[in-house]
Backbone as ProteinMPNN parsed JSONL, in Angstrom:
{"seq_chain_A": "XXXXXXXXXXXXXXXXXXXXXXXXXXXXXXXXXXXXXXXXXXXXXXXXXXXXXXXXXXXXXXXXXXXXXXXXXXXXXXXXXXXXXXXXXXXXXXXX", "coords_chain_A": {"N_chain_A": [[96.165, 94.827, -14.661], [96.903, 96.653, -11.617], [98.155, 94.862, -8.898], [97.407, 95.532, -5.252], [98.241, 95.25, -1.875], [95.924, 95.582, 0.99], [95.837, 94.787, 3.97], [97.235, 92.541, 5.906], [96.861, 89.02, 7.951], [98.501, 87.621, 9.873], [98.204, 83.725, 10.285], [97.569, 81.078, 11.933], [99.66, 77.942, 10.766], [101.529, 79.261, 8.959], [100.235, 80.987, 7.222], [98.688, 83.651, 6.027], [96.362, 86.035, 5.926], [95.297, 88.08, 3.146], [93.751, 90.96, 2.384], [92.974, 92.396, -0.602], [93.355, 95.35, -2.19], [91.363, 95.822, -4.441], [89.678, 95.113, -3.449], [89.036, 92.401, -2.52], [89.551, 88.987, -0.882], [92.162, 86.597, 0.593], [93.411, 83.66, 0.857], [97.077, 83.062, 1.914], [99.618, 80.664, 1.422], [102.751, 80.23, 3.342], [104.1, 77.889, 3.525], [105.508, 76.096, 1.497], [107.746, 77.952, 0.497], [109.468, 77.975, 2.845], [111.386, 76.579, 3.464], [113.471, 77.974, 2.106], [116.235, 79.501, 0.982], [116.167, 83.369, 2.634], [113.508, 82.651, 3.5], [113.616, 80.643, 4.933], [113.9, 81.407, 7.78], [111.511, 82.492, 8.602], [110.432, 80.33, 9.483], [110.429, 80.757, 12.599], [107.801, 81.79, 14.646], [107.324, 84.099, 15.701], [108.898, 86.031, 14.218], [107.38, 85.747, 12.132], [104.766, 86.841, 12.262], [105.519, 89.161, 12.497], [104.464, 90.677, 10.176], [103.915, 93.055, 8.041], [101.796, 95.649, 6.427], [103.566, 97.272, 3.692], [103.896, 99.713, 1.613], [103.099, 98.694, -1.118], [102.555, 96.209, -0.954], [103.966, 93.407, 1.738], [105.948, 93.022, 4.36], [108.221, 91.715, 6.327], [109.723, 91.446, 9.857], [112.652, 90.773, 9.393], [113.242, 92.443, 7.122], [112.128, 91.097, 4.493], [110.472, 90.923, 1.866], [107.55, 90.352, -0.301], [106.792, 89.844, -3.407], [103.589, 91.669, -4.815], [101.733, 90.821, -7.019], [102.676, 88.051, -6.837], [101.682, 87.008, -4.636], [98.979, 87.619, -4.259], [98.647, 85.548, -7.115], [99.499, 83.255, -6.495], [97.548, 82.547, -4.286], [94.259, 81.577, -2.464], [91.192, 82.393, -2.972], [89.162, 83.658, -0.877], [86.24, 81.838, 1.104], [82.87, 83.536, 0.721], [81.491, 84.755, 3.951], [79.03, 83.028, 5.555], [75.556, 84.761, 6.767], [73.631, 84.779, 9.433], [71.271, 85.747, 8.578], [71.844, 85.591, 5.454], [71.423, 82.631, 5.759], [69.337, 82.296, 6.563], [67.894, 82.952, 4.64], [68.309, 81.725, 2.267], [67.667, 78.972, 3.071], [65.002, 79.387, 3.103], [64.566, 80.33, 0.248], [65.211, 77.881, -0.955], [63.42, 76.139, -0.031], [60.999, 77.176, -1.275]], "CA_chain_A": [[95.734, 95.399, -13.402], [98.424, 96.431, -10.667], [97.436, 94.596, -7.473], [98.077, 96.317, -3.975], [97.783, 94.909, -0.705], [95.406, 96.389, 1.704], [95.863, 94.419, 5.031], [97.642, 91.181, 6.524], [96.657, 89.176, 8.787], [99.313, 85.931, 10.426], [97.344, 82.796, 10.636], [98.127, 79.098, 11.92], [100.286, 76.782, 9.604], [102.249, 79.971, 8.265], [99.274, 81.132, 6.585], [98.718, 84.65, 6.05], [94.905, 86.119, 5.104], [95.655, 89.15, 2.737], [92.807, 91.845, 1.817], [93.69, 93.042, -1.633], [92.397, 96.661, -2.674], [90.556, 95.27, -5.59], [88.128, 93.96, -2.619], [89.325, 90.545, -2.693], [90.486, 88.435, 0.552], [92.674, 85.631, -0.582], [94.565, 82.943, 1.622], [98.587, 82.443, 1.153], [100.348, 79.785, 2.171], [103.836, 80.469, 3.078], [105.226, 76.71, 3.976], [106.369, 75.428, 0.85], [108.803, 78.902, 0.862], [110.151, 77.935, 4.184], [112.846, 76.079, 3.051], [114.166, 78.801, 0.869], [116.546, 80.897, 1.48], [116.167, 83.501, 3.834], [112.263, 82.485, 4.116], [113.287, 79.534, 6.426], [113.949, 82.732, 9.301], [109.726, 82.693, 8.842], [109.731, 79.556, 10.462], [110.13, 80.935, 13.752], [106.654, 82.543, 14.479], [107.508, 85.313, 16.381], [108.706, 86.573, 13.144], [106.396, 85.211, 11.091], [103.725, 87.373, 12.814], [105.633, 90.66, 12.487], [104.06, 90.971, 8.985], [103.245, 94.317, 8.129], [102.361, 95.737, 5.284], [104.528, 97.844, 3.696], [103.54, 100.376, 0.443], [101.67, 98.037, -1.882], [102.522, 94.478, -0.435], [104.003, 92.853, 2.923], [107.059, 92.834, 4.968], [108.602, 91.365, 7.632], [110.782, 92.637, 10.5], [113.858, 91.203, 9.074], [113.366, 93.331, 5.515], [111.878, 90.189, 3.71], [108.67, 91.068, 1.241], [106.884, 89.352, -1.276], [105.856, 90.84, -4.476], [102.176, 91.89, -4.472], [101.759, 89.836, -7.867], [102.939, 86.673, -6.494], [100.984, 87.027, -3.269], [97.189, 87.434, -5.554], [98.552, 84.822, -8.138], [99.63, 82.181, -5.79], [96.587, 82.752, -3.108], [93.256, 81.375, -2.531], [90.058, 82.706, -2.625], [88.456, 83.269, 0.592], [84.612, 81.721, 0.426], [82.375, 84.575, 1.763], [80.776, 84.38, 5.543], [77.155, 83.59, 5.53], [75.51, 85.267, 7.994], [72.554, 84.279, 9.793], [70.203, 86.074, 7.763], [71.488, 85.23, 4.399], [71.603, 81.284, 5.727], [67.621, 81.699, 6.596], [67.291, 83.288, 3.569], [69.135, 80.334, 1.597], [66.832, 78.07, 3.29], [63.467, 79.805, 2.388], [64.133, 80.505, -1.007], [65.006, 76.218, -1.426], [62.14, 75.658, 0.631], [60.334, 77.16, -2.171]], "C_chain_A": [[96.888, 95.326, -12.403], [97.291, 95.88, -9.489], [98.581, 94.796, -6.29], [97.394, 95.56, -3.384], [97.071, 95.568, -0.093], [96.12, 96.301, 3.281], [96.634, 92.79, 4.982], [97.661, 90.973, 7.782], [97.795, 87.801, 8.711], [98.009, 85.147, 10.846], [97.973, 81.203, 10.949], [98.705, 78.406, 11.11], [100.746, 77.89, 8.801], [101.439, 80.137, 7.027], [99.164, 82.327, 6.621], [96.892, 85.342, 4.747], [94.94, 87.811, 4.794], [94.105, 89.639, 2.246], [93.974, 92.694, 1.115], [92.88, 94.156, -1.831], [92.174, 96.474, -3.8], [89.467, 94.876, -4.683], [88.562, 92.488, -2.304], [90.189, 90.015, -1.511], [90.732, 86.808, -0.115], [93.411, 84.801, 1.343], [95.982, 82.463, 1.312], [99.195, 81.687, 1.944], [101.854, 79.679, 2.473], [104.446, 79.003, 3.1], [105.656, 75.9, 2.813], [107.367, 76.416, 0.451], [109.568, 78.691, 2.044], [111.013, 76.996, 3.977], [113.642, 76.146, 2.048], [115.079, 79.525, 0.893], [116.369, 81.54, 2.73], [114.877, 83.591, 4.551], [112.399, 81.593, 4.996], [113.506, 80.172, 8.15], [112.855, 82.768, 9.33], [109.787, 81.729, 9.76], [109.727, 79.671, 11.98], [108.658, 82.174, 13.763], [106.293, 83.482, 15.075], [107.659, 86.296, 15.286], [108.496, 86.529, 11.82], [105.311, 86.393, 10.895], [104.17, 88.675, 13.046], [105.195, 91.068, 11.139], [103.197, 92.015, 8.657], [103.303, 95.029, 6.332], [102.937, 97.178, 4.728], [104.698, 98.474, 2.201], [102.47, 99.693, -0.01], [101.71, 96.46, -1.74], [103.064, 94.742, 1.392], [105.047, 92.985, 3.414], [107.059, 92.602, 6.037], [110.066, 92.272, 8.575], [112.385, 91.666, 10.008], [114.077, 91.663, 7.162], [112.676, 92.115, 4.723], [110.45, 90.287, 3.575], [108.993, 90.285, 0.155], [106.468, 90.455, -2.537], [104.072, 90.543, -4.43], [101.344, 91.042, -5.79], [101.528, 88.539, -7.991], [101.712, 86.477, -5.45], [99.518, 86.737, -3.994], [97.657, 85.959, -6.202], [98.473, 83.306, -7.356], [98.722, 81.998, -4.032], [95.682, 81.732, -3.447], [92.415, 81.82, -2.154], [89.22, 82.316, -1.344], [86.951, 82.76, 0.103], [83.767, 82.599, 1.331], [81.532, 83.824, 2.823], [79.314, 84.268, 5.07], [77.021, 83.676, 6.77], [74.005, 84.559, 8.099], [71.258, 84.444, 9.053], [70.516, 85.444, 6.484], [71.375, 83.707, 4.731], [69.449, 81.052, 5.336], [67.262, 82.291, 5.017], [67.341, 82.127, 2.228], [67.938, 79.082, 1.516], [65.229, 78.275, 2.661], [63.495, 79.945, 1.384], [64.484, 78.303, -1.593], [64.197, 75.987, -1.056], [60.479, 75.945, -0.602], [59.182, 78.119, -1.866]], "O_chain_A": [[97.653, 94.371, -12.268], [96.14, 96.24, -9.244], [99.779, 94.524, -6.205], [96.318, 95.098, -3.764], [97.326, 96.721, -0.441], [96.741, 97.227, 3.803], [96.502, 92.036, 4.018], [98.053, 91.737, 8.664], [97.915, 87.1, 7.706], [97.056, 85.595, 11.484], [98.664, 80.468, 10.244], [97.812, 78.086, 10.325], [100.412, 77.68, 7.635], [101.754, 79.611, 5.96], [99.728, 82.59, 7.683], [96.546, 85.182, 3.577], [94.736, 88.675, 5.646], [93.331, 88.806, 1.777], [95.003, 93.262, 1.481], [91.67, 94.005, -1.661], [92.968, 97.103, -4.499], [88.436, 94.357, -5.109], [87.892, 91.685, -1.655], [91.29, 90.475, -1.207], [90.041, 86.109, -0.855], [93.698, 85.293, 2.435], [96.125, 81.534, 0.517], [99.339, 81.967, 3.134], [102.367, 78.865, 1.704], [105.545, 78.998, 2.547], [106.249, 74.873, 3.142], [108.237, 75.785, -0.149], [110.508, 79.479, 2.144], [111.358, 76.647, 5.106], [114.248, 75.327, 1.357], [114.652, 80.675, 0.787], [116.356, 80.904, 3.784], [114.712, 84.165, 5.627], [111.555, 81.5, 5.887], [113.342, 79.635, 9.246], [112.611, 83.239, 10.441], [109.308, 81.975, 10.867], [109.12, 78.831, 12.645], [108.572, 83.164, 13.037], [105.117, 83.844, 15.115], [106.89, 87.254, 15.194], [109.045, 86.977, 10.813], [104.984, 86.851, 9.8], [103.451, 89.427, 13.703], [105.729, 92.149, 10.89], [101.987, 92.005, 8.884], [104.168, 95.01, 5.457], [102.708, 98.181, 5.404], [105.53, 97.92, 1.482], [101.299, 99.818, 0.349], [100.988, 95.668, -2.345], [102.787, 95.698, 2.117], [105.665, 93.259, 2.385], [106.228, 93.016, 6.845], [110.894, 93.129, 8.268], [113.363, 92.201, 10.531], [114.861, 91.237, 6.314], [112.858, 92.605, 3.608], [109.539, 90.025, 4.361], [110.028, 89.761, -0.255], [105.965, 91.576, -2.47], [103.488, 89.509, -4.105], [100.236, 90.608, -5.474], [100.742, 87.918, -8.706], [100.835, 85.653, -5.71], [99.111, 85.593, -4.198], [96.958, 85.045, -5.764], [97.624, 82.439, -7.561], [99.159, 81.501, -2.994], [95.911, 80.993, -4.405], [92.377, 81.904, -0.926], [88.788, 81.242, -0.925], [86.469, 83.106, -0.975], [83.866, 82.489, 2.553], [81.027, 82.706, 2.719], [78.627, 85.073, 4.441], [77.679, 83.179, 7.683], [73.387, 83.983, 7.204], [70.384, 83.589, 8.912], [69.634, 84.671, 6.111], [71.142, 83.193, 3.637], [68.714, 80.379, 4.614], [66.265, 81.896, 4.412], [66.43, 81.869, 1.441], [67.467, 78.484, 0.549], [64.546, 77.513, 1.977], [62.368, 79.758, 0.927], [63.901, 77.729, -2.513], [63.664, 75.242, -1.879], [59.435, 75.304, -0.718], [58.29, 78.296, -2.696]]}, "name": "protein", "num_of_chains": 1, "seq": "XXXXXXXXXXXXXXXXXXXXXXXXXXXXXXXXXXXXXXXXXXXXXXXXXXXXXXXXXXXXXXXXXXXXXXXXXXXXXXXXXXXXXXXXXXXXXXXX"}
């Protein structure tokens, strides 16, 4: 399966919350890359947070992407939102 990016979003602790077009929202952690090369220029978060994406993965404003591969493989699964309804619903069907 090829996996494409949809969306990125910048998040706190050089965190980045990717929607993959497979459906799938994943969390990546960039900070054990930040003392790589020319990923340690992420650690300023001005351009951390220019992260755009860019064909079928991510880029930043100084030219530095990720393969779309790596990004899925080395993510984590978001856990979906419950919403108010499915919570009461949660509750009434344990309730029995």
């Amino acid at each position: 399966m090829y996996i494409q990016v949809k969306s990125a979003k910048p998040l706190e602790g050089h965190k980045l919350q990717i929607k993959f077009k497979n459906g799938e929202e994943k969390i990546f952690d960039l900070t054990p890359l930040l003392t790589t090369g020319k990923f340690a220029e992420l650690r300023d978060v001005r351009l951390f947070n220019s992260v755009t994406v860019k064909f079928d993965s991510i880029e930043w404003a100084n030219h530095l992407d990720i393969d779309p591969e790596f990004l899925y493989a080395h993510s984590v699964t978001m856990r979906p939102r419950l919403t108010k309804r499915s919570t009461r619903a949660a509750k009434k069907q344990a309730a029995g």
